[in-house]
Residue, then its C-alpha position, 0 to 999 in steps of 0.5 A: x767797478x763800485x759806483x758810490x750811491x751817494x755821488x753818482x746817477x745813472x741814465x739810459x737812452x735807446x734810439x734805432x740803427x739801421x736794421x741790416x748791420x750788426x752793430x748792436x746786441x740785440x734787436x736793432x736798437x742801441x742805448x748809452x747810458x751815462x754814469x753821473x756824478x751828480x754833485x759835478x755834472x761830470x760823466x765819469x762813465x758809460x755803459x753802450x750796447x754796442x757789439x765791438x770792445x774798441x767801438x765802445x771805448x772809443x765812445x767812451x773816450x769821446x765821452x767820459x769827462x764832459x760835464x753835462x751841467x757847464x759844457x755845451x752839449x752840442x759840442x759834445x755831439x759836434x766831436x762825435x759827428x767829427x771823429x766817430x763813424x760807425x753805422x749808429x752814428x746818428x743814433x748815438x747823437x740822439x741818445x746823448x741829446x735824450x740823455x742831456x735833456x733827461x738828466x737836467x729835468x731829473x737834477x731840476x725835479x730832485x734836489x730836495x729828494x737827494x739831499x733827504x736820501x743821502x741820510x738815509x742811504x744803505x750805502x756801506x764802504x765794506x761792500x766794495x770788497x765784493x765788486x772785484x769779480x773773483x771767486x768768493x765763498x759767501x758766509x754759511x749764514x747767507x742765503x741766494x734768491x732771485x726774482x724776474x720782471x719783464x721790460x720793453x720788448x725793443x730794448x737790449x738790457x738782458x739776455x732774457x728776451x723780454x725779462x731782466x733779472x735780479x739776485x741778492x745774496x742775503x745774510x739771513x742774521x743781519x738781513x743785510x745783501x751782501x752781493x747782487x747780480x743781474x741780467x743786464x747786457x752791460x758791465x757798467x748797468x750790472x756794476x751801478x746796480x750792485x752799488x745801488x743794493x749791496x750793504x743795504x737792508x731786507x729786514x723791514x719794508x721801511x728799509x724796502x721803501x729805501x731801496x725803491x725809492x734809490x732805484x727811482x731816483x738814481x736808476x733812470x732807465x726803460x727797465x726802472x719798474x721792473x727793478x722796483x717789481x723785482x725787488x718787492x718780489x725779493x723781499x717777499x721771497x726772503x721773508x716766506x723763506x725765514x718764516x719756512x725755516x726758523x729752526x735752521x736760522x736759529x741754529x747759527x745765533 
């Protein structure tokens, strides 16, 4: 799914589930994370670590549509104590009152940052084409190249134990990513920062600084400085790579 970049916010929360039951992917602990049209308030999505696709769509159903801004968060928590009866039940209350209580400081501290970087956000509608998950042959003037940082040791946000990932497919004549991937456990994560990368730029580091300062601000996550390590990490890569091979990127101009 794409997630417009100049609507949505993403936050995630983790707390500890028993230890002896297998209800979470990694390391005894489970997040939720919330995808948030920041101009609504609404929920319009979720991502959760949890093992089984009928657990995390039923939470997904209990949660997808609360407004985060006008509802009542405790009402929200009230139904999933009612009608959700998994073992990470009260793990998940934690993590939706964590998740309330981060958001409303964030919209509180930000509202200056999110009108500046709507004008200059990278984000382009051609992109989305490359959200559908087929097969694709990338142009013949791009180039792959990928970058690790490590995160919190106790979080289940990549299949790299204690390293998270991220790949750009870039076009080496415009410098503009054309697709991206990460590590990350959940479709939801994977998918919101694709949207945040894809159709911006590598050509300067003013146009770095735009995609780290969107990371920090609609990416709100334990892994949000790997994210910003990686990127720089990327860039550099790209860069020393165009400089070691001038004469094959001139050959397509």
């Amino acid at each position: 799914m794409f997630y417009d970049p100049n609507r949505y916010v993403y936050f995630i929360s983790y707390a500890k589930i028993p230890s002896n039951i297998s209800a979470a992917i990694y390391r005894g602990h489970v997040g939720v994370g919330f995808i948030i049209n920041h101009n609504t308030g609404v929920i319009e999505d979720i991502s959760c670590t949890l093992l089984t696709k009928t657990c995390r769509n039923f939470l997904k159903g209990l949660i997808v549509g609360h407004n985060i801004e006008k509802d009542d968060i405790e009402e929200l928590i009230s139904k999933i104590n009612l009608l959700f009866h998994g073992h990470s039940k009260k793990a998940v209350a934690v993590i939706v009152k964590d998740n309330y209580n981060k958001y409303t400081e964030w919209k509180e501290q930000n509202r200056e940052n999110l009108l500046e970087l709507k004008t200059k956000i990278c984000y382009n509608p051609n992109m989305e084409s490359f959200t559908i998950e087929n097969f694709r042959k990338y142009p013949d003037n791009s180039t792959y190249l990928i970058s690790y940082a490590k995160i919190p040791h106790n979080m289940s946000m990549a299949f790299y134990e204690g390293h998270t990932g991220v790949g750009l497919v870039v076009d080496f004549l415009t410098d503009d990513i054309i697709d991206s991937c990460c590590t990350f456990i959940t479709q939801e994560a994977k998918d919101f920062v694709k949207s945040i990368l894809m159709g911006c730029s590598l050509s300067t580091e003013d146009s770095l600084k735009i995609i780290v300062d969107r990371i920090q601000l609609a990416f709100n996550g334990p892994s949000q400085k790997a994210l910003t390590v990686i990127m720089k990490s990327n860039y550099n890569k790209y860069h020393q790579w165009k400089e070691d091979n001038k004469e094959y990127i001139e050959n397509f101009k």
